[in-house]
Backbone as JSON, one array per atom type, in Angstrom:
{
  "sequence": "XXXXXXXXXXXXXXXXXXXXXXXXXXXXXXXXXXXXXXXXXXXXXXXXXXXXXXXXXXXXXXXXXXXXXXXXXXXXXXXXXXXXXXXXXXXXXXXXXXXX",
  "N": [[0.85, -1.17, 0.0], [0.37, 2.18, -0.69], [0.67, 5.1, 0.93], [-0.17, 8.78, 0.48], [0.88, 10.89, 2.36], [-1.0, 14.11, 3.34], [-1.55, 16.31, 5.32], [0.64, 15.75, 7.13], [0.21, 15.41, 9.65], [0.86, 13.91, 12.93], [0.3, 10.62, 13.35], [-1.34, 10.49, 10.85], [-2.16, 8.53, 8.83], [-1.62, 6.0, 9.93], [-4.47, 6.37, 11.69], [-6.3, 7.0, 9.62], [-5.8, 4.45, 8.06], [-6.97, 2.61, 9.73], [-9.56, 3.25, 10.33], [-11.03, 2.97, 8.34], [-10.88, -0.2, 7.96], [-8.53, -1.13, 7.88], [-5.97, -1.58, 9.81], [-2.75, -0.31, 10.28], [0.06, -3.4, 9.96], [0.56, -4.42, 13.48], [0.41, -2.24, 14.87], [0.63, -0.38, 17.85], [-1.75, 1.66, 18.44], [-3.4, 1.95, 16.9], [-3.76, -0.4, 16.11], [-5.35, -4.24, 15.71], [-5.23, -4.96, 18.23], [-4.85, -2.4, 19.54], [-5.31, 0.46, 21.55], [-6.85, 2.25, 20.89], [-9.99, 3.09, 19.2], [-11.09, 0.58, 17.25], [-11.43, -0.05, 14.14], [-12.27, 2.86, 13.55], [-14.14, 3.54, 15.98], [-16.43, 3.27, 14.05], [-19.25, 0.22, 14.04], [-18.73, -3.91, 13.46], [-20.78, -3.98, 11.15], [-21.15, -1.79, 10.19], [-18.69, -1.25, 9.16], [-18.68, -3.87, 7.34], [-20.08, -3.39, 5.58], [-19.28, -1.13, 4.32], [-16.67, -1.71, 3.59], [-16.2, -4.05, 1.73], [-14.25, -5.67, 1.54], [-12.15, -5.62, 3.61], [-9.87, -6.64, 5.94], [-10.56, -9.22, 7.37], [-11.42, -9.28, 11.43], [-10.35, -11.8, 12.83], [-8.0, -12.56, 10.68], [-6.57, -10.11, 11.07], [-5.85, -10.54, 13.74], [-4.08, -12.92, 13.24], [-2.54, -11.99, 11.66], [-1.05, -9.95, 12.73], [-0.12, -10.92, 15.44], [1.65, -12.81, 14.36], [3.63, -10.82, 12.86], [4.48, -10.01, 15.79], [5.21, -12.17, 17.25], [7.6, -13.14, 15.75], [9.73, -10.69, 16.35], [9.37, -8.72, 15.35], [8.48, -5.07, 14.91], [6.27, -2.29, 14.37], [4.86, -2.21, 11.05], [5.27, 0.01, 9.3], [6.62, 2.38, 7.47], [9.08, 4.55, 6.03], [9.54, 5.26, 2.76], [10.4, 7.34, 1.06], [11.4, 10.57, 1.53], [11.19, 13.96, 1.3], [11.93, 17.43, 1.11], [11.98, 20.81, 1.53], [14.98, 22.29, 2.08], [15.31, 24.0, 5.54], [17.15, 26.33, 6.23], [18.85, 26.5, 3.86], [17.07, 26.4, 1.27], [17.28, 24.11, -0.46], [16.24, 21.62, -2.11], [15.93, 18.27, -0.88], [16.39, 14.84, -0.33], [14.99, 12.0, 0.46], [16.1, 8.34, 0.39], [14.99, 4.64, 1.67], [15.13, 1.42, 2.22], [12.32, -0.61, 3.42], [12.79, -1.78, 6.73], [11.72, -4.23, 7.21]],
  "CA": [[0.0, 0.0, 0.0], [1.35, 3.79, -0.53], [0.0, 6.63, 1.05], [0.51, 9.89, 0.4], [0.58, 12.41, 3.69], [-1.58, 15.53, 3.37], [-1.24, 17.43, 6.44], [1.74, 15.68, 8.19], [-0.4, 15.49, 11.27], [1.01, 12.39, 14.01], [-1.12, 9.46, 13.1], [-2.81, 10.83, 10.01], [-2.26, 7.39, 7.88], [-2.13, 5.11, 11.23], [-6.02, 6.61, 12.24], [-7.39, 6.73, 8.86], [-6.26, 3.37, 7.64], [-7.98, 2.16, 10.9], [-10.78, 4.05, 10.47], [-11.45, 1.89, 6.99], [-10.7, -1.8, 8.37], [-7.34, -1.83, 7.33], [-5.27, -1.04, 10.29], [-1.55, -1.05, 9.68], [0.08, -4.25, 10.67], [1.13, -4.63, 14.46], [-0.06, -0.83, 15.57], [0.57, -0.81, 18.97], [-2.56, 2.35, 18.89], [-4.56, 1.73, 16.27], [-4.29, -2.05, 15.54], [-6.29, -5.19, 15.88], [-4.97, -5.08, 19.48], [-4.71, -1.37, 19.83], [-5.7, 1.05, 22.57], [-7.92, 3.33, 19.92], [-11.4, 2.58, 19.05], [-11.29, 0.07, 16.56], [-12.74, 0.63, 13.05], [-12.71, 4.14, 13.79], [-15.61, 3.31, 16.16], [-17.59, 2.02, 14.2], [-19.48, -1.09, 14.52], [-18.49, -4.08, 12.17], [-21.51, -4.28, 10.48], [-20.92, -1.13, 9.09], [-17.88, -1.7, 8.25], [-18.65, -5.1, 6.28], [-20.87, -2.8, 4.36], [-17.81, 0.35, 3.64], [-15.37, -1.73, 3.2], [-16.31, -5.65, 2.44], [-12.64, -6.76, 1.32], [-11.62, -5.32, 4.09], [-9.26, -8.27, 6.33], [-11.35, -9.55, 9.29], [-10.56, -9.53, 12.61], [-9.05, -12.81, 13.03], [-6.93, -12.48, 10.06], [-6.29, -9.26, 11.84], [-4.81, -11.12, 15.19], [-2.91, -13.79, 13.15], [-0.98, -11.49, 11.42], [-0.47, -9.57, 14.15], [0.87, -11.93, 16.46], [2.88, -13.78, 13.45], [4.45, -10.35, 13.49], [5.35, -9.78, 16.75], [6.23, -13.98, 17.27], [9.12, -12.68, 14.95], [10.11, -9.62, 17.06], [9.42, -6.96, 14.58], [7.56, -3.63, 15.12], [4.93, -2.01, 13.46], [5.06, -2.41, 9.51], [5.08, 1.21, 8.33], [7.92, 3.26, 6.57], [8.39, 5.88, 5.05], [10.33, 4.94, 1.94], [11.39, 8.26, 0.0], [11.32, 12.0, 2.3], [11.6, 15.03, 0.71], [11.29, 18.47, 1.86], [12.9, 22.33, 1.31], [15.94, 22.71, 3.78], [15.15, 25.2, 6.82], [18.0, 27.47, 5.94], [19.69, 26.98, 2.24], [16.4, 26.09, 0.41], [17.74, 23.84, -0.88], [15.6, 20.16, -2.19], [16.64, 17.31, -0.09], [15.6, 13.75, -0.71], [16.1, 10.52, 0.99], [15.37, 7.11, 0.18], [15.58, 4.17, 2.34], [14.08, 0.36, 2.35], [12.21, -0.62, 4.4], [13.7, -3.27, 7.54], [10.92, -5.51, 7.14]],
  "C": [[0.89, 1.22, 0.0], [0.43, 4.51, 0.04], [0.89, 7.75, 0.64], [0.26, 11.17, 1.43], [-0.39, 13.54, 3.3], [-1.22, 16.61, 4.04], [0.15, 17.12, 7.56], [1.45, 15.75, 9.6], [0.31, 13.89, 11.73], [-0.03, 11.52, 13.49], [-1.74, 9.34, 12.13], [-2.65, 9.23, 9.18], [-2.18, 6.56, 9.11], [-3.79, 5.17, 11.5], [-6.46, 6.29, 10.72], [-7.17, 5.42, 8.23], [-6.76, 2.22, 8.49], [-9.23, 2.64, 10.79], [-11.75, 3.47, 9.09], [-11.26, 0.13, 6.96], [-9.74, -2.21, 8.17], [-5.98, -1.46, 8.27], [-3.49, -1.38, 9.74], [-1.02, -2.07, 10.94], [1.23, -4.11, 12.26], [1.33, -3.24, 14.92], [-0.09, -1.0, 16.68], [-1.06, 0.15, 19.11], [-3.21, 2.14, 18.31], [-4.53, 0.71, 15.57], [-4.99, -2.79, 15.96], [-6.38, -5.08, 17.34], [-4.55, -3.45, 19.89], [-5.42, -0.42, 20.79], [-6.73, 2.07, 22.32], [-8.87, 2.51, 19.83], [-11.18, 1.87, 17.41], [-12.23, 0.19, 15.14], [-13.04, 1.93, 13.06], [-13.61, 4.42, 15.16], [-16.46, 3.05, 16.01], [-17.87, 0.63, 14.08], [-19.02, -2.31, 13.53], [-19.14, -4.49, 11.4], [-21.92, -3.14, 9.29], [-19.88, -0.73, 8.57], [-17.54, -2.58, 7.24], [-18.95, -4.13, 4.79], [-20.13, -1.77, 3.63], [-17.18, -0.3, 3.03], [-15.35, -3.61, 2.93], [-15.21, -6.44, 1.62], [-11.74, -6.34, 2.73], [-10.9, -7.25, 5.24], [-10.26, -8.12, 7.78], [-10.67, -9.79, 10.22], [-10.08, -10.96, 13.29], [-8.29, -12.88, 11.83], [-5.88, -11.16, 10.3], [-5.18, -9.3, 12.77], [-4.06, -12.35, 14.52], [-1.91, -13.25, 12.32], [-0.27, -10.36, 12.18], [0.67, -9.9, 15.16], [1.98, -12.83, 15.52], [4.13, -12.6, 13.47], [5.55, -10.1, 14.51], [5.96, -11.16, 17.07], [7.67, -13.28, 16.57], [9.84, -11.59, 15.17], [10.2, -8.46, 16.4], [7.98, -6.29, 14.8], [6.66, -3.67, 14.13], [5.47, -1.65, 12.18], [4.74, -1.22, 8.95], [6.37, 2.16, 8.73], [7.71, 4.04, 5.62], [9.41, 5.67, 3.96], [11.07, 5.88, 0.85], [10.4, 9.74, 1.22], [11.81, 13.24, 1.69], [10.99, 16.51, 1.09], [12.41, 19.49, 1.48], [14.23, 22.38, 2.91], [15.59, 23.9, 4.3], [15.82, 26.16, 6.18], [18.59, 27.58, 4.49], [18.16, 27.05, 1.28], [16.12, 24.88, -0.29], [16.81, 21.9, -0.92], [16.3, 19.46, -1.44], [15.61, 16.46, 0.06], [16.29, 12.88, -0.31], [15.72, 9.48, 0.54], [16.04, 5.64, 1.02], [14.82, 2.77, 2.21], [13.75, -0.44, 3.2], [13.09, -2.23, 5.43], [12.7, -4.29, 7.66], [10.35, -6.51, 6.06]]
}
């Protein structure tokens, strides 16, 4: 999956691809097992109906836990960063792949 940021807000692709049934994998806040309201909040009957490829919640907790069984973190990277430097102006671009 790619996203593409908008606002650069904390969380903004963590909450909203929770908020569509697709949390990212092994979220400690907004995954299957996460401390946020699941689904956004809502229920999952209207989520079957938003989103009905979405992965269900036990395919949810077994790749979850197959995750963490294998001691790696939460599965999101940011794979190319680019932004104006503070002081020269100056483009600056990184690219990196990811460790998982």
């Amino acid at each position: 999956v790619q996203y593409s940021p908008v606002t650069g807000r904390t969380h903004q692709l963590r909450v909203h691809s929770a908020a569509i049934g697709h949390p990212i994998v092994a979220d400690p806040a907004y995954g299957v097992y996460g401390e946020a309201c699941a689904n956004g909040g809502f229920g999952e009957a209207y989520m079957d109906a938003l989103s009905p490829r979405r992965a269900t919640v036990a395919l949810q907790l077994d790749i979850h836990d197959a995750i963490r069984a294998k001691g790696q973190c939460m599965c999101l990277h940011a794979k190319e960063l680019s932004f104006s430097h503070p002081i020269t102006g100056k483009e600056m671009s990184f690219v990196a792949p990811p460790p998982f």
